[in-house]
C-alpha positions in Angstrom: -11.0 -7.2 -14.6 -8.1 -8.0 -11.8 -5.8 -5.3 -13.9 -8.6 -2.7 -13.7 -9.3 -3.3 -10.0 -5.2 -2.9 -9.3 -5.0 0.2 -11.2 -8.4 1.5 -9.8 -7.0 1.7 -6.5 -3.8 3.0 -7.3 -5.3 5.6 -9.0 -7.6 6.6 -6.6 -5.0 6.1 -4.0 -2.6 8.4 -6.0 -5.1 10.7 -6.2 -6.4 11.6 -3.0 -2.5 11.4 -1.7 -1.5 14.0 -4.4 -4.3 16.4 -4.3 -3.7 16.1 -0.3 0.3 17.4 -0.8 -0.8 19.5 -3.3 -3.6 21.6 -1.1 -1.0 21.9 1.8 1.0 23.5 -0.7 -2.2 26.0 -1.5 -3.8 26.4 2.0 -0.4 27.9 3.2 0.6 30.0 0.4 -2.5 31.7 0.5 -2.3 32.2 4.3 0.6 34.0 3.4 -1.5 35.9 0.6 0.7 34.0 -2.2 -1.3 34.1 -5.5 -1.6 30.3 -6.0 -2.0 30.4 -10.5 -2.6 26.7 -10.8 -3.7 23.1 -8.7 -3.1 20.4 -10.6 -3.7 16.5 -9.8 -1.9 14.6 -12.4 0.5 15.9 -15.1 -0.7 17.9 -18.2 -2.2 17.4 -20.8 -5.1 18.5 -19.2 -8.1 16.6 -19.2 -10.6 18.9 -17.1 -10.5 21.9 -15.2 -11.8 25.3 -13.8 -11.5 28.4 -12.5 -12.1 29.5 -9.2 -10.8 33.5 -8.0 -7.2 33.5 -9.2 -6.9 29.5 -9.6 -7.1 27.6 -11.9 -8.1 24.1 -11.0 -8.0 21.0 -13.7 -6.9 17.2 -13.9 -4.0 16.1 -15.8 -3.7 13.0 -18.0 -0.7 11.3 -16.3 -2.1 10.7 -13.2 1.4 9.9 -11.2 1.7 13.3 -8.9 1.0 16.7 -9.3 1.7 20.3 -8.6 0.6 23.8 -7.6 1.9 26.4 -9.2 2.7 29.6 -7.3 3.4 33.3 -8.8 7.0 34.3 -8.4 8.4 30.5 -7.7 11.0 28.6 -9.4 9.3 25.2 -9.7 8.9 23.0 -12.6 7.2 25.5 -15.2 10.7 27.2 -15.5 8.7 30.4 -15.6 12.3 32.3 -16.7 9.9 35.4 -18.1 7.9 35.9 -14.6 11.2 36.1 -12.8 12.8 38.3 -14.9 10.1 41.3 -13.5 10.4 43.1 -10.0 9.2 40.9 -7.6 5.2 41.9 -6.7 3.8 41.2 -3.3 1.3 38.7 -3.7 4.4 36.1 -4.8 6.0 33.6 -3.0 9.9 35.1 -3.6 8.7 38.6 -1.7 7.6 36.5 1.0 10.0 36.1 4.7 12.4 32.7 4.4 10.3 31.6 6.8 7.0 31.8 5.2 8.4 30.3 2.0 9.9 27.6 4.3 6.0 26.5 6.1 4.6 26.3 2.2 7.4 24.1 0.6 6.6 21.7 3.9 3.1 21.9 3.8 2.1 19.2 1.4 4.9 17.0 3.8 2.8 17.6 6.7 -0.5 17.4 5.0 0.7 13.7 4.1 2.3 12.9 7.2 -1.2 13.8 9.3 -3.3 11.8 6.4 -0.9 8.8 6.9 -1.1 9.1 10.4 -5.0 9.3 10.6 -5.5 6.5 8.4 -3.5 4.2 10.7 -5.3 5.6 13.6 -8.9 5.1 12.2 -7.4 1.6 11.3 -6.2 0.5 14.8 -9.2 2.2 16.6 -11.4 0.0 13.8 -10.1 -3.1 13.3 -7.8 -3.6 16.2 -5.0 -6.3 15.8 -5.6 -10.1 15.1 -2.1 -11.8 15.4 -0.6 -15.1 17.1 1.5 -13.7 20.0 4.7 -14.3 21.3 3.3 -16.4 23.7 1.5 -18.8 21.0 4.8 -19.3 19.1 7.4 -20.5 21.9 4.4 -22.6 22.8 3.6 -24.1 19.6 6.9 -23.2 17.3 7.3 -22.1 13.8 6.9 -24.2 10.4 10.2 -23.1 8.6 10.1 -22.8 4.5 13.2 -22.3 2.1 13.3 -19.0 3.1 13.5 -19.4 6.8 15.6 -22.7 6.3 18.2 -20.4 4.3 19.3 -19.0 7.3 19.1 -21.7 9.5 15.5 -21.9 11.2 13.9 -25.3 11.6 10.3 -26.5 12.0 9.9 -26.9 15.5 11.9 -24.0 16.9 10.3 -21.8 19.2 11.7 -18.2 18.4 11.8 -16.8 22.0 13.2 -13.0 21.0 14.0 -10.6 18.2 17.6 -9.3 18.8 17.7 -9.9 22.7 14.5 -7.5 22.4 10.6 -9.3 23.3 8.2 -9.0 20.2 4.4 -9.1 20.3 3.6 -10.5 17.1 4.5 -13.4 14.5 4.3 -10.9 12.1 7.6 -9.0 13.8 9.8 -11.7 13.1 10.0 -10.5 9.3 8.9 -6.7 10.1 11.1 -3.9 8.5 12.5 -3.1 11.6 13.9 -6.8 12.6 15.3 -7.7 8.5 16.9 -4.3 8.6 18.7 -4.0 12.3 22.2 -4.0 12.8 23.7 -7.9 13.7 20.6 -9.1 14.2 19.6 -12.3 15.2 16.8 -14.8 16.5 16.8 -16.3 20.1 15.2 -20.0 20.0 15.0 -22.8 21.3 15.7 -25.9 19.7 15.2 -29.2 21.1 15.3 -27.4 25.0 18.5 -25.5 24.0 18.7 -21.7 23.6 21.1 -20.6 20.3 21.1 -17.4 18.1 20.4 -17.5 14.7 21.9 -14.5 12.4 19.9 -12.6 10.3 22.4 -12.1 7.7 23.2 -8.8 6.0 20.7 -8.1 2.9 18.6 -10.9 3.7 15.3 -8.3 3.5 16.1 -8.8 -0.6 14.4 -12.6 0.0 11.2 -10.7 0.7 10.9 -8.9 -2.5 7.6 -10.6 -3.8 3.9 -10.8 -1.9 4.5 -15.0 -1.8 8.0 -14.5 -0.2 6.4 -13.9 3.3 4.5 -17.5 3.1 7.7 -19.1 2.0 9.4 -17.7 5.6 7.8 -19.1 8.9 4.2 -19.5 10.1 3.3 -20.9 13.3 3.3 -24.2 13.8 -0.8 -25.5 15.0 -2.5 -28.6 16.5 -5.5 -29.7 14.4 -8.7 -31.2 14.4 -11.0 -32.6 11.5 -13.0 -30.2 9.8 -14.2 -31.9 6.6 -13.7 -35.1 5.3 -14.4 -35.7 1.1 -17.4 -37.9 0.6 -16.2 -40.4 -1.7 -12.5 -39.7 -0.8 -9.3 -41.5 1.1 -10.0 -40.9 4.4 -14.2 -41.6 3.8 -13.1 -45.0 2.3 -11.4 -45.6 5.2 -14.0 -44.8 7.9 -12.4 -41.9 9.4 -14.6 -39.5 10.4 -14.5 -35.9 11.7 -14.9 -36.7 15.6 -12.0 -39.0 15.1 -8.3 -37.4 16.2 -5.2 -38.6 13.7 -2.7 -39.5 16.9 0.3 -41.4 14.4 1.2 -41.8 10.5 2.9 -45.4 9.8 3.3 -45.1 13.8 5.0 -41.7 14.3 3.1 -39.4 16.3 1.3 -36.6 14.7 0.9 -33.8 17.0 1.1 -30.7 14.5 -0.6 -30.5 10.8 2.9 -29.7 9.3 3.8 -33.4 10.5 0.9 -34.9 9.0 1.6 -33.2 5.5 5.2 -34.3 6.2 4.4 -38.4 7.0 1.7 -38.5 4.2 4.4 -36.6 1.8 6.5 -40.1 2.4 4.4 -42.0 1.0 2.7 -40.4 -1.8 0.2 -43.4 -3.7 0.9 -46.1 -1.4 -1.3 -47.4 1.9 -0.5 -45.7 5.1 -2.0 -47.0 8.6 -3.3 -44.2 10.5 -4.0 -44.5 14.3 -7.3 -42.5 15.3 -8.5 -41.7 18.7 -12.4 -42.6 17.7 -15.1 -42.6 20.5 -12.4 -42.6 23.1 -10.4 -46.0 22.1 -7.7 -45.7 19.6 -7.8 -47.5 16.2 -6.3 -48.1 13.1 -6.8 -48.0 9.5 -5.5 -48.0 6.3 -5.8 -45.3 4.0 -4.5 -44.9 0.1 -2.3 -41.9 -0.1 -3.0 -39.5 -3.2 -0.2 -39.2 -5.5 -0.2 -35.4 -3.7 0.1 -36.5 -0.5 -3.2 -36.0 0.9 -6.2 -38.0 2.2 -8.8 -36.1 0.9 -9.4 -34.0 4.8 -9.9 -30.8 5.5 -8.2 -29.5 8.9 -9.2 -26.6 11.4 -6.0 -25.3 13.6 -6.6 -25.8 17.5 -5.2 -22.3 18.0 -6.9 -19.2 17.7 -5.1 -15.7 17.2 -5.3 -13.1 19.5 -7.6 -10.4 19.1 -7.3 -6.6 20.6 -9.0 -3.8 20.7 -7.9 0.0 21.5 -9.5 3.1 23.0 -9.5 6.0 21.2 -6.5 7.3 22.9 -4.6 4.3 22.6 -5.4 3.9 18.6 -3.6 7.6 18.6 -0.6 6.0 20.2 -0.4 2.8 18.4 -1.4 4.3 14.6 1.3 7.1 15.3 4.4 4.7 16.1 3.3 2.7 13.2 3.0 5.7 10.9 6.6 6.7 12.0 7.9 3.5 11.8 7.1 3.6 8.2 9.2 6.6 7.5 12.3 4.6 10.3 12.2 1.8 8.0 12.5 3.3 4.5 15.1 5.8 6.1 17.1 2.8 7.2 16.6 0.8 4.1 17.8 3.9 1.7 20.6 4.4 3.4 21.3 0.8 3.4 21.0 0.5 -0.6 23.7 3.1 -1.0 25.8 0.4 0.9 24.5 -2.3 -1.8 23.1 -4.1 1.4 19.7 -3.3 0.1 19.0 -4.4 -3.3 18.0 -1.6 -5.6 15.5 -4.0 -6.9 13.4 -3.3 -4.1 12.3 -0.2 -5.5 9.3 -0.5 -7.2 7.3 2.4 -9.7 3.4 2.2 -10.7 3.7 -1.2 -11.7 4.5 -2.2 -8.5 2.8 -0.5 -6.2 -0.2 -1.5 -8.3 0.6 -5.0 -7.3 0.8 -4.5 -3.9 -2.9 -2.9 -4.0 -3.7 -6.2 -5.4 -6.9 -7.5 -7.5 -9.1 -7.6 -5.2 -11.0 -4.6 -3.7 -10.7 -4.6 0.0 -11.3 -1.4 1.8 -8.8 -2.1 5.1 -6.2 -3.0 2.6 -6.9 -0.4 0.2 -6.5 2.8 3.2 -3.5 0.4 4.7 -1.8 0.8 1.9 -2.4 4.3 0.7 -1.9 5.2 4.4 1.4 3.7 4.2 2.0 5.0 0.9 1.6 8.8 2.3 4.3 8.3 5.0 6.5 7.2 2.4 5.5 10.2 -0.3 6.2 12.4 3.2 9.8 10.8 3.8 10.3 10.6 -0.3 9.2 14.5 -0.6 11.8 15.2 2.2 15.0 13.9 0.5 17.1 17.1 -0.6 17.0 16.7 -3.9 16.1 20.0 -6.3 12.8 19.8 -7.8 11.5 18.2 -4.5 9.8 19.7 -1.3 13.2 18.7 0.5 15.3 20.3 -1.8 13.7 23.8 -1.5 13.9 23.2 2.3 17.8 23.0 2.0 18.2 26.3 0.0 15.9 28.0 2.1 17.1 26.9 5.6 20.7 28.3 4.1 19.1 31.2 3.6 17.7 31.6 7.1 21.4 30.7 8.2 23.5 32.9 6.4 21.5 35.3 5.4 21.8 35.3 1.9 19.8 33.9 -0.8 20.6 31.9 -3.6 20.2 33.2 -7.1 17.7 32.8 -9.5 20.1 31.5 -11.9 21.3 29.2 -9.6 18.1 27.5 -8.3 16.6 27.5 -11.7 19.7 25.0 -12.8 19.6 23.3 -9.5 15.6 22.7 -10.5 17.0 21.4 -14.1 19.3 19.4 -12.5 16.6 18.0 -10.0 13.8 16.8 -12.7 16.3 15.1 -14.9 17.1 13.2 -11.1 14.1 12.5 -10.8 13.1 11.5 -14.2 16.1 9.2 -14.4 14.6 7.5 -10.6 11.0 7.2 -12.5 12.4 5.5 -15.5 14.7 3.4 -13.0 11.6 2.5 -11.2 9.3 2.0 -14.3 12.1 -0.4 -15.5 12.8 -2.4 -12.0 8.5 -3.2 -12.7 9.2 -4.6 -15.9 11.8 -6.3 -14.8 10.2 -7.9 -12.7 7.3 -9.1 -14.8 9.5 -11.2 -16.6 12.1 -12.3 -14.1 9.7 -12.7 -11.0 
C-alpha cells in the first residue's frame, strides 16, 4: 500500500504538471492559428483518447511527460514526409520567429505560473511555523554526525548564515546557504564568536530524507509530559509536576543533556534531583539498557507561527518559487565542477520517494509545486529536443535573420532525444542505485 500511495502521487503530480506544459504549448499555437494534430499526456502506446475539431486528444501508457504535436514542426515524431511539402498556413514553420518563439515557451510559463500559484495558495494557507533566529542563539543547536563533520557542537548558538541574518532554523541547511560561495556559520561557542566553513560539496551529506535529522535541530528545555505506569521513573516516584534539575549531579537544563547523562549509564542506578512541590529531592532510578527512564517529554519552546495577507503570500510564494529555479541553476552548474555529486539527481524512483507514503495534501502541492519550477528551469536548458533548445535556434533566427535548415534541426532533434534518453537512463540508474546502496 505505501508503494501505491508514492506512485499515486507522482503520477498524479506528473500528470497535472505535464498536461499543464503541454496546453501552454496548444493554447498559443492555436492563438496563432497553428493546427495542433495531437495532445498527449504520457508517451504512446495509447491507452485512451478522442477527438475534438482537428485534435486528437488521448493518454499514453508511460506516464513520465508528454507532448503536442503541431503541423509543420520538427519535434519528436520526425515527421520527415510532412516537411518534405510546401509549407501551408495553418503550420507552425509558416508562422513569424516570433510566434514560433511564444509557443516553444508557453508550456515554460504555463509551469512557472502553476509553480508559482501553488506556493502562493500555500503561504496564504498555511503560513509558516518555524523556530526563529531568535529561538536558536537563545536556546542553541543539538549537533548530529552531520553537523559534527564540519565542526558544529551541541550548544552553539549559530548567530548568522554567511555574515547575512536568517529567519528560520530551516535556512541553516536551505539550498541557498549548502550551495553559496565560502560560506560559513557565525556562532557562538562558550561566549566567543568563530566562523565555521561550510565546506565545498558538503550539500552531497544531504542526499537522503533522514540526512536533514542527522544535521542540527534546536536545542529545547523540557517538562514532563508522560510518565510509564509500571516504568523507571513510576517506580521511582517521579511524577509529571516534578522538574529533572541534575543527572548523577550535573545539571540538566536541555532534553539533549538528559539523553546524554542517562546514555552514561545505561542499566545501572542513577540519582536524579527533582524540583517536586517546590523543594528539591532525590531519587534513584534504574536506567534501561537504552538509556531511558521510561518518560515522555514536552519542549518548553514553541515555534513561531505567521500568517500573510493576500498580497504578501504573492511576495513570499514568488521568491520561494524563484528560489527553486536559483538553486538548481546553482547546483547544475556546480555538478559540472564535480562539487555537486551527480548522485543527486534522482528519476521516478526518486522523486516518488520524496512524495513519500503517506498522503498529505500540503506536502503533496509542495512538492509538485516545486516540481513545476524545476520542469520550467529543466525545459529551459538548450538542449535539442527540449523547449530551450528550440528557443536557441529560433532566437538565432530572430538575430541573423536566417533560419536553420530542416536537415539541420531534424539531426539536432536526433541528437537531442538520444541526450535525453541517455539523462533518463542515468537517472533511472542513480534510483537503483540507490535502493541498494542507501
Amino acid at each position: 500500500m505505501d508503494t501505491l500511495i508514492m506512485v499515486g502521487q507522482l503520477l498524479l503530480g506528473l500528470s497535472i504538471l505535464v498536461g499543464l506544459h503541454e496546453l501552454g504549448h496548444l493554447l498559443t499555437a492555436k492563438m496563432f492559428g497553428m493546427r495542433v494534430e495531437k495532445f498527449s499526456i504520457g508517451f504512446p502506446p495509447k491507452i485512451a483518447g478522442f477527438q475534438w475539431g482537428e485534435t486528437e486528444y488521448s493518454i499514453g501508457a508511460i506516464p513520465l511527460g508528454g507532448f503536442v504535436k503541431i503541423s509543420g514542426m520538427i519535434d519528436e515524431s520526425m515527421d520527415s514526409n510532412q516537411m518534405s511539402a510546401e509549407p501551408q498556413p495553418w503550420e507552425f514553420r509558416s508562422k513569424p520567429a516570433w510566434q514560433r518563439l511564444i509557443v516553444m515557451l508557453g508550456g515554460i510559463i504555463v509551469n512557472v505560473i502553476t509553480g508559482i500559484i501553488i506556493f502562493v495558495y500555500l503561504v496564504y494557507n498555511n503560513g509558516e511555523t518555524y523556530f526563529s533566529r531568535d529561538q536558536v542563539v537563545q536556546n542553541g543547536i543539538v549537533s548530529y554526525d552531520i553537523g559534527q563533520s564540519i565542526g558544529l557542537k551541541t550548544g552553539d548558538r549559530i548567530l548568522d548564515i554567511s555574515g547575512e541574518p536568517y529567519t528560520s532554523i530551516n535556512d541553516l541547511s536551505s539550498g541557498s546557504a549548502l550551495l553559496s560561495e565560502n560560506g560559513f556559520y557565525t556562532i557562538e561557542r562558550d561566549g566567543q564568536q568563530m566562523k565555521i566553513d561550510i565546506p565545498r560539496g558538503f550539500i552531497n551529506s544531504f542526499d537522503s530524507k533522514e540526512a536533514l535529522s542527522n544535521f542540527v535541530e534546536i536545542r529545547y528545555p523540557f517538562a514532563l509530559s508522560v510518565i510509564d505506569k509500571g516504568g523507571a521513573a513510576d517506580q521511582a516516584g517521579i511524577t509529571v509536576e516534578d522538574k529533572i534539575l541534575a543527572v548523577n549531579g550535573n545539571p540538566v537544563n536541555y532534553f539533549d543533556e538528559l539523553q546524554s547523562e542517562l546514555s552514561k549509564v545505561k542499566s545501572q542506578e542513577a540519582e536524579i534531583t527533582l524540583l517536586s512541590n517546590g523543594d528539591t529531592t532525590f531519587t534513584q532510578v534504574a536506567v534501561t539498557e537504552r538509556g531511558t527512564i521510561d518518560i515522555a517529554v514536552r519542549p518548553l519552546i514553541e515555534p513561531v507561527r505567521r500568517e500573510y495577507g493576500f498580497a504578501q503570500a504573492v511576495s513570499k510564494g514568488t521568491e520561494r518559487a524563484f528560489s527553486v529555479v536559483i538553486v538548481n541553476a546553482k547546483a547544475l552548474g556546480k555538478m559540472f565542477t564535480g562539487e555537486v555529486s551527480t548522485r543527486n539527481v534522482s528519476g521516478p524512483i526518486g522523486m516518488a520517494k520524496i512524495y513519500g507514503d503517506t498522503w498529505d495534501w500540503t506536502k503533496f502541492w509542495s512538492i509538485t509545486g516545486l516540481i513545476s519550477m524545476i520542469l520550467a528551469f529543466m525545459n529551459l536548458l538548450p538542449i535539442p529536443a527540449l523547449d530551450g533548445g528550440h528557443v536557441i535556434f529560433l532566437l538565432y533566427e530572430m538575430i541573423s535573420g536566417r533560419a536553420p535548415s530542416d536537415k539541420f534541426l531534424e539531426n539536432a532533434q536526433k541528437v537531442g532525444m538520444v541526450v535525453l534518453l541517455a539523462l533518463m537512463v542515468f537517472a533511472i540508474g542513480n534510483d537503483i542505485l540507490k535502493i541498494f546502496t542507501g
